[in-house]
Biopython code that builds the backbone (N, CA, C, O; Angstrom):
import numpy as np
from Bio.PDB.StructureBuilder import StructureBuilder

atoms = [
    (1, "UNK", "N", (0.822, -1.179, 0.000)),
    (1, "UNK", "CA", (0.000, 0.000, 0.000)),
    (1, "UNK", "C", (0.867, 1.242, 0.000)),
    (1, "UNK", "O", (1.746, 1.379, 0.850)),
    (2, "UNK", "N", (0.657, 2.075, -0.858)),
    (2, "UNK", "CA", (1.526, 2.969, -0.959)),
    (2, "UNK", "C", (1.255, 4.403, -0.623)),
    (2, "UNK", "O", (0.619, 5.056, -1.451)),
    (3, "UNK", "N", (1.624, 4.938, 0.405)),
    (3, "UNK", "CA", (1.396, 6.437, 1.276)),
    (3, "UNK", "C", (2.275, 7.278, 0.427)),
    (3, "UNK", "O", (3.505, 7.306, 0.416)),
    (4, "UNK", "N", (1.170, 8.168, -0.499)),
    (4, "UNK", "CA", (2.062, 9.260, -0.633)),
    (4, "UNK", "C", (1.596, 11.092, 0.525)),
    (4, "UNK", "O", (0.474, 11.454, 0.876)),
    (5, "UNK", "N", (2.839, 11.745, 0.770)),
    (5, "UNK", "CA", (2.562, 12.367, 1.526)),
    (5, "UNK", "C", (3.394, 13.579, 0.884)),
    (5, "UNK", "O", (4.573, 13.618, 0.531)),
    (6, "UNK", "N", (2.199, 14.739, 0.842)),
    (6, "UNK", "CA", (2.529, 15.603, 0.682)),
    (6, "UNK", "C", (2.486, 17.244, 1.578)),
    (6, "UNK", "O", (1.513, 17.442, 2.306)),
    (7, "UNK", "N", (3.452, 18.218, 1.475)),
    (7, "UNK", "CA", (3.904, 19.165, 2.885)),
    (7, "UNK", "C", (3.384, 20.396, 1.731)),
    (7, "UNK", "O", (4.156, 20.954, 0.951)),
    (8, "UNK", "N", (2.126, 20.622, 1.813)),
    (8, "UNK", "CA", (2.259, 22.450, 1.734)),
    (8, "UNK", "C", (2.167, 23.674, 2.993)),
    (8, "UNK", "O", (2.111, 23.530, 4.214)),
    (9, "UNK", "N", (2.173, 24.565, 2.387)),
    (9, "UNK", "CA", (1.780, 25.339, 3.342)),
    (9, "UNK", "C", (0.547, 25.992, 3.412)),
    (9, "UNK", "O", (-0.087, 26.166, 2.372)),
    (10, "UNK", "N", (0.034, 26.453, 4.690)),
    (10, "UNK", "CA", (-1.428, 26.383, 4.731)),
    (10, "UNK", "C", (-1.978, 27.771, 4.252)),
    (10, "UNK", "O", (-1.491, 28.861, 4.549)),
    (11, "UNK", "N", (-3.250, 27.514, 3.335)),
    (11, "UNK", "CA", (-3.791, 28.604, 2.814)),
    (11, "UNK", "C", (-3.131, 28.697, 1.267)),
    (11, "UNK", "O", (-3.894, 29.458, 0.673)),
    (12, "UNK", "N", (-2.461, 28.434, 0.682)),
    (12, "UNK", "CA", (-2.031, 28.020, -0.634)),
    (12, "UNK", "C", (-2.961, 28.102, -1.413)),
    (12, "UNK", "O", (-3.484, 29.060, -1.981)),
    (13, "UNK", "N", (-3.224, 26.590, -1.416)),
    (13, "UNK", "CA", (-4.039, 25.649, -2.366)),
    (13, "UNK", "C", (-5.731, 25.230, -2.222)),
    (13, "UNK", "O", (-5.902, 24.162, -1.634)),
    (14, "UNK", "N", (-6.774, 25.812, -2.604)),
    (14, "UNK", "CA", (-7.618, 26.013, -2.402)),
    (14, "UNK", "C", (-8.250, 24.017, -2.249)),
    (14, "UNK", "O", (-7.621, 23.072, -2.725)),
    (15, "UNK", "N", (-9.638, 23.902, -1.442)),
    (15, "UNK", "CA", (-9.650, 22.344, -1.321)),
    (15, "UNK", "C", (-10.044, 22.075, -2.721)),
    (15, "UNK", "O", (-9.310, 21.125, -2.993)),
    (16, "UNK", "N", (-10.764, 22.327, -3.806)),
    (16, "UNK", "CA", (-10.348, 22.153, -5.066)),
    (16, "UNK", "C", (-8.857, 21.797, -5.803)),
    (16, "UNK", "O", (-8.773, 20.841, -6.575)),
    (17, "UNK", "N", (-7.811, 22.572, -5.519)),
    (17, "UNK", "CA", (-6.846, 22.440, -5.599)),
    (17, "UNK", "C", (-6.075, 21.005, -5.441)),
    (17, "UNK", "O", (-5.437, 20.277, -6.202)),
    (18, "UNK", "N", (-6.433, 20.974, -4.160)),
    (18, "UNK", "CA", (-5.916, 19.781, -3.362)),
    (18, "UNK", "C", (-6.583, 18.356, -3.658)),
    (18, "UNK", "O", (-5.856, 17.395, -3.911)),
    (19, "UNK", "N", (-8.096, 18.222, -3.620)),
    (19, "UNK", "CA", (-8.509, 17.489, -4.312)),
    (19, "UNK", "C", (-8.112, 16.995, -5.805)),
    (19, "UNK", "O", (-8.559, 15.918, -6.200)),
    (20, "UNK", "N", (-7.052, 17.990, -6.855)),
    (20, "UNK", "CA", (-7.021, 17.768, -7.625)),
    (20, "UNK", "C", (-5.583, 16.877, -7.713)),
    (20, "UNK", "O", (-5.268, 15.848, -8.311)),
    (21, "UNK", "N", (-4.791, 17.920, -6.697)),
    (21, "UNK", "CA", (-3.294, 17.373, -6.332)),
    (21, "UNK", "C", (-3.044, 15.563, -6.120)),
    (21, "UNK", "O", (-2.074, 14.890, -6.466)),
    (22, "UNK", "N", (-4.479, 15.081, -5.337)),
    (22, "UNK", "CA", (-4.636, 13.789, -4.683)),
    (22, "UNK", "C", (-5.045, 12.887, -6.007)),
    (22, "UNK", "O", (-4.723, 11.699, -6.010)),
    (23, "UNK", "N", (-5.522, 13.265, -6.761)),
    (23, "UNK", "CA", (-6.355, 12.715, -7.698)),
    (23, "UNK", "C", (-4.560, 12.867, -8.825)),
    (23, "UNK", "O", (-4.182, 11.746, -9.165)),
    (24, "UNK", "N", (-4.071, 13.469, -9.083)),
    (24, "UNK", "CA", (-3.276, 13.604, -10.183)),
    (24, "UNK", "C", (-2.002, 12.419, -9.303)),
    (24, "UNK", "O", (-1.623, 11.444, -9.951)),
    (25, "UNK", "N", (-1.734, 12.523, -8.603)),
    (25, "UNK", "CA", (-0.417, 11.888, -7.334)),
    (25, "UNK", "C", (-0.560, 10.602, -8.062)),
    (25, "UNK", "O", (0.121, 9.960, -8.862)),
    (26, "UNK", "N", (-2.123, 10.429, -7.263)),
    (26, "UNK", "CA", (-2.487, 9.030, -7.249)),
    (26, "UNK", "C", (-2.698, 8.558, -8.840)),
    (26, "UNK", "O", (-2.388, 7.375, -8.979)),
    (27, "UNK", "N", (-2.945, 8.908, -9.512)),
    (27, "UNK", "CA", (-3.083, 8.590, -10.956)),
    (27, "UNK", "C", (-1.385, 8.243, -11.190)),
    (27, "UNK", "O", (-0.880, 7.157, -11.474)),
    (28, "UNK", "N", (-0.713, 9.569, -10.964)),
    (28, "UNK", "CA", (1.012, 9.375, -11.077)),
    (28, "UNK", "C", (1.475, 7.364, -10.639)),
    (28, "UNK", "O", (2.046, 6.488, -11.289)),
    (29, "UNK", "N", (1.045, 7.393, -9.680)),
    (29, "UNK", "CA", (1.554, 6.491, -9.172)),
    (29, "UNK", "C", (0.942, 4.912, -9.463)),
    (29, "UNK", "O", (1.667, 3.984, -9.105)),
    (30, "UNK", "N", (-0.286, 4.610, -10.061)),
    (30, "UNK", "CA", (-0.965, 3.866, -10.578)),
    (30, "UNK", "C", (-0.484, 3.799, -11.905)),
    (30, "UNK", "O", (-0.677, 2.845, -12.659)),
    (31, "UNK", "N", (0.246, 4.987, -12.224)),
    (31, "UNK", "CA", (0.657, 4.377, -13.942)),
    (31, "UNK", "C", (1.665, 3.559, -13.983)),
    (31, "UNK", "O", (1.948, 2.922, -14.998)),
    (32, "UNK", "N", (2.589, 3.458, -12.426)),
    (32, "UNK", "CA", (4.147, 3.075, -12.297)),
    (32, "UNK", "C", (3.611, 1.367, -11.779)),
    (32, "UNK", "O", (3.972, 0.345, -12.362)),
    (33, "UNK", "N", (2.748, 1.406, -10.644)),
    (33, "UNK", "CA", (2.524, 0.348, -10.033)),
    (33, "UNK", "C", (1.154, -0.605, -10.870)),
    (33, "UNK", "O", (0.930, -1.814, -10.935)),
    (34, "UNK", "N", (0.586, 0.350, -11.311)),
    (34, "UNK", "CA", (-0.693, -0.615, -11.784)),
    (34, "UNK", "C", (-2.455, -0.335, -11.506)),
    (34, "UNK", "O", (-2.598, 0.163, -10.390)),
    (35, "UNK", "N", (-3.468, -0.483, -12.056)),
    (35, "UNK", "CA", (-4.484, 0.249, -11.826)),
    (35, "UNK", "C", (-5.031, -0.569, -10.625)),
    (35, "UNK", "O", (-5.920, -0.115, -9.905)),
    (36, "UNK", "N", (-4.412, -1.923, -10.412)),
    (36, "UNK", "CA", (-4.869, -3.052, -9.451)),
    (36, "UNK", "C", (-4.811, -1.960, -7.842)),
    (36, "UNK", "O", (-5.651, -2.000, -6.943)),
    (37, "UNK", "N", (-3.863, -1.276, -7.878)),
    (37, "UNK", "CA", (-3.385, -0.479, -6.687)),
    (37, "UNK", "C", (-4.303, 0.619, -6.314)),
    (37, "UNK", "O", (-4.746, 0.740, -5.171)),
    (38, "UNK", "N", (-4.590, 1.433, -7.312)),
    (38, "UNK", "CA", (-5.668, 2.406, -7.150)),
    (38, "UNK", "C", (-6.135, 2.644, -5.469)),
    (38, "UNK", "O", (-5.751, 3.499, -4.672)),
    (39, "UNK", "N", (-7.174, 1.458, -5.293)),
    (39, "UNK", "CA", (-8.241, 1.531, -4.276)),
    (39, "UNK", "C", (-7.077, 1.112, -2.996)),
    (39, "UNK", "O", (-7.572, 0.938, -1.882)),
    (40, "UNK", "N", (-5.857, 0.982, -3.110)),
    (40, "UNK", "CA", (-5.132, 1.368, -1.713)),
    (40, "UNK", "C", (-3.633, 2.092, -1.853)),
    (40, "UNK", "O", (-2.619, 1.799, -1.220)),
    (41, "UNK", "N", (-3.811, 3.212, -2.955)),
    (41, "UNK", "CA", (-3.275, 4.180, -2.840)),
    (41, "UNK", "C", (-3.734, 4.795, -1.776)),
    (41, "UNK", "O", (-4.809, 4.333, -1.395)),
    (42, "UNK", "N", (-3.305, 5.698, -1.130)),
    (42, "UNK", "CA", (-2.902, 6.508, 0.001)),
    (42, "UNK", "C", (-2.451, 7.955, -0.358)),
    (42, "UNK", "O", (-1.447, 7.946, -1.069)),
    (43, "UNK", "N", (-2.832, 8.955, -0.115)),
    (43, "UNK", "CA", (-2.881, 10.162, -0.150)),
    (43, "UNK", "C", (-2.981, 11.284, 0.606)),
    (43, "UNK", "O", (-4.112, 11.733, 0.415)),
    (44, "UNK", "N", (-1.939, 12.472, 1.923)),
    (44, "UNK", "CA", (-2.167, 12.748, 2.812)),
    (44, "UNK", "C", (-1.562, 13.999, 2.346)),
    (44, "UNK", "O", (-0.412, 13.888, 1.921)),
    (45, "UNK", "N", (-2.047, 15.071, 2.337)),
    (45, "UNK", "CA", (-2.021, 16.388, 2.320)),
    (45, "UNK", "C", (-1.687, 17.124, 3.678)),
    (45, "UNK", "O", (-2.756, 17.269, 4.271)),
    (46, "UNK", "N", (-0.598, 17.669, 4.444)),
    (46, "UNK", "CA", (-0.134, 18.355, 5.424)),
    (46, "UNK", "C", (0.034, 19.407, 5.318)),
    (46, "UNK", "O", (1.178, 19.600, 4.904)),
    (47, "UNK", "N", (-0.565, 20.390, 5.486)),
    (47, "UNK", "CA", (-0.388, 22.315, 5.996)),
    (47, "UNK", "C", (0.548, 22.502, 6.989)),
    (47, "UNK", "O", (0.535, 21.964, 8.097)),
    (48, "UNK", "N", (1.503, 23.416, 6.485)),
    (48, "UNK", "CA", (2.798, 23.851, 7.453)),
    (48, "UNK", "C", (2.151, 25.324, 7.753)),
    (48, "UNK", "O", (1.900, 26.097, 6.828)),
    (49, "UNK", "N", (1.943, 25.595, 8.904)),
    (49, "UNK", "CA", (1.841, 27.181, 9.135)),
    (49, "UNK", "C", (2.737, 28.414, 7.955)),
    (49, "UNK", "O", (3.911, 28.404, 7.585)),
    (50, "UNK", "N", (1.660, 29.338, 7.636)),
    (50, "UNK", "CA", (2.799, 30.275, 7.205)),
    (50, "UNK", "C", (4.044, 30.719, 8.026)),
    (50, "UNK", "O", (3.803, 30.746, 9.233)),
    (51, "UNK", "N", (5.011, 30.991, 7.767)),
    (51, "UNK", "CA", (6.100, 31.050, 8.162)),
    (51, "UNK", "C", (6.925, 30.207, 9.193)),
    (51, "UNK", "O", (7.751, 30.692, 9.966)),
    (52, "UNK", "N", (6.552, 28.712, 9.092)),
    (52, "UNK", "CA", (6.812, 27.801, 9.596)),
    (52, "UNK", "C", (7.518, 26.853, 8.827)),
    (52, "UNK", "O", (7.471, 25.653, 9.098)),
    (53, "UNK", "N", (8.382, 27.458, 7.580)),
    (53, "UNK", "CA", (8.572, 26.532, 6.217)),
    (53, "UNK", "C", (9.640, 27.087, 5.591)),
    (53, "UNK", "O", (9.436, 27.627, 4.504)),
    (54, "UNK", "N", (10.582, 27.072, 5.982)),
    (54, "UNK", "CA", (11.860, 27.910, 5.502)),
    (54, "UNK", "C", (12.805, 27.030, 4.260)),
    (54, "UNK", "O", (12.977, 25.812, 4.210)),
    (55, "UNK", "N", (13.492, 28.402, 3.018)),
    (55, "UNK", "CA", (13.750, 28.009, 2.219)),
    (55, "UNK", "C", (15.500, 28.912, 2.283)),
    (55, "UNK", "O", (15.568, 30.055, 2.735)),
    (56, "UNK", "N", (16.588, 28.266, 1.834)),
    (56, "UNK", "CA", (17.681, 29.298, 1.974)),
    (56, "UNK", "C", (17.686, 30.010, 3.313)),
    (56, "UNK", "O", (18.145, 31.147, 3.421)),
    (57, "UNK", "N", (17.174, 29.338, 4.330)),
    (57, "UNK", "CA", (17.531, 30.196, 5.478)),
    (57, "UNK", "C", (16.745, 31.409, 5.985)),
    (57, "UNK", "O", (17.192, 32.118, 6.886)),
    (58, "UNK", "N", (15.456, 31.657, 5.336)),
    (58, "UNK", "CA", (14.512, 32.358, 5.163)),
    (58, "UNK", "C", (13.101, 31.980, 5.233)),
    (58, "UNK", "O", (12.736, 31.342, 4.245)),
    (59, "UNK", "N", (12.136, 32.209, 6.184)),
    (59, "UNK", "CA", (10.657, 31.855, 6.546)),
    (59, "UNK", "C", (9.934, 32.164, 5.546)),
    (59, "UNK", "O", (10.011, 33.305, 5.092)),
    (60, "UNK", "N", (9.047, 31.187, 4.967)),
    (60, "UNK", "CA", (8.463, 31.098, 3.545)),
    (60, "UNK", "C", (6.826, 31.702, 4.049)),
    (60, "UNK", "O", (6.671, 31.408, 5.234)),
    (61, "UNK", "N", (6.061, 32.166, 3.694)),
    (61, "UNK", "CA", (4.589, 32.448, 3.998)),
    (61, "UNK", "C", (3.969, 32.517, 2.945)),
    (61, "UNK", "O", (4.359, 32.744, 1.800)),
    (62, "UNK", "N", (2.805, 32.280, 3.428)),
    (62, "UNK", "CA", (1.547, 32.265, 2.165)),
    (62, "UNK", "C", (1.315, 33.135, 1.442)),
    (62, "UNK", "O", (0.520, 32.933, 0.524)),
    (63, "UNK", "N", (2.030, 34.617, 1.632)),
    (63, "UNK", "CA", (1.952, 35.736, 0.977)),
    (63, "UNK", "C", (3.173, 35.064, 0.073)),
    (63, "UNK", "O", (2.789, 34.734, -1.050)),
    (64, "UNK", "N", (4.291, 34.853, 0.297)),
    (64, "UNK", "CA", (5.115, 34.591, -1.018)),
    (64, "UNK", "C", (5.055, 33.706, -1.955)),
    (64, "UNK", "O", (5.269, 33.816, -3.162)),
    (65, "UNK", "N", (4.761, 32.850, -1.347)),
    (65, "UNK", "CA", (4.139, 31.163, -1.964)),
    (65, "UNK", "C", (3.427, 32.295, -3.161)),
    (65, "UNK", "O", (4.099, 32.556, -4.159)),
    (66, "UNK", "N", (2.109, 32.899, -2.992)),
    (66, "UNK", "CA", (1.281, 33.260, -3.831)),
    (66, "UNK", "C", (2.122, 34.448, -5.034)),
    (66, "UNK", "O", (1.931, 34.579, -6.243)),
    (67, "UNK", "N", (3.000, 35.120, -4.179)),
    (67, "UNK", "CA", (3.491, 36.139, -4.925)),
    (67, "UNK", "C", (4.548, 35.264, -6.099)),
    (67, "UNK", "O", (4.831, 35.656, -7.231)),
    (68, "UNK", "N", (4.965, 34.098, -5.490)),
    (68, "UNK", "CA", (5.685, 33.166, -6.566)),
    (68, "UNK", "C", (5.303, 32.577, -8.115)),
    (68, "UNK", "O", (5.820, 32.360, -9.211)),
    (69, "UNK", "N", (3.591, 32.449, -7.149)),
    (69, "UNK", "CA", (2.561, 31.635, -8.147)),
    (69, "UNK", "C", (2.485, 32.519, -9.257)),
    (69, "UNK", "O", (2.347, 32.037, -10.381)),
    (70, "UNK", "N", (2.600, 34.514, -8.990)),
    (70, "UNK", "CA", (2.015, 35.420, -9.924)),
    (70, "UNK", "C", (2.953, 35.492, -10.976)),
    (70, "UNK", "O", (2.771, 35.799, -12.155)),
    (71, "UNK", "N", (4.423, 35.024, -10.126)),
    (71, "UNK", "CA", (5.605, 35.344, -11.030)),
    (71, "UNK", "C", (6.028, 36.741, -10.532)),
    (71, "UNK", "O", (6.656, 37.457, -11.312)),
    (72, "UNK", "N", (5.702, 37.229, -9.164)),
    (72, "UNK", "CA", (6.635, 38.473, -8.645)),
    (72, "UNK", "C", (7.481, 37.114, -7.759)),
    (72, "UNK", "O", (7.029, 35.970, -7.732)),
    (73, "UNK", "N", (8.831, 37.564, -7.046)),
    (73, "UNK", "CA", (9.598, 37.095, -6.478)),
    (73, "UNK", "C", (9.031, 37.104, -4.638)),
    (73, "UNK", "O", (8.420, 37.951, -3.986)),
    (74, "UNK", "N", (9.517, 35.908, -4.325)),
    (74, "UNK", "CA", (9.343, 36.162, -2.511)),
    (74, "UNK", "C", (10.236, 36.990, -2.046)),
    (74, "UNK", "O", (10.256, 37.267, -0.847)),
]
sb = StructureBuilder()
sb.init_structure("model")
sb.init_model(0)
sb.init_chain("A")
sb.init_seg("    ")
for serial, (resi, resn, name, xyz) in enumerate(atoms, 1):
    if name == "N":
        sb.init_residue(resn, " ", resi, " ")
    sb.init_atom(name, np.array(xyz, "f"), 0.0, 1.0, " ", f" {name:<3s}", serial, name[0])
structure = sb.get_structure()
């Protein structure tokens, strides 16, 4: 059974989003292992507080995450 686990940070990814993230993973991983696997794929979505998620030594937040997404810089 295969747990995939994934770390965003919270407020990101809308539950649409995420629902879609779980659905694409798990598809990812059914193409490698097999469609037999599907129904015990495993899928766990974790929210890190904003600024609880550091990159280069620097606290990441949901304001930059998004400002990344626009294509301005964090």
């Amino acid at each position: 059974m295969p747990l995939i686990q994934v770390n965003v940070i919270k407020d990101v990814f809308t539950p649409g989003q995420k629902t879609e993230i779980i659905a694409k993973l798990t598809d990812a991983m059914v193409a490698v292992e097999g469609e037999n696997m599907r129904p015990v794929t495993w899928c766990v979505i974790h929210e890190v507080a904003s600024g609880d998620w550091g990159i280069a030594g620097n606290a990441l937040t949901t304001a930059d995450v998004h400002a990344l997404a626009a294509g301005g810089g964090a």
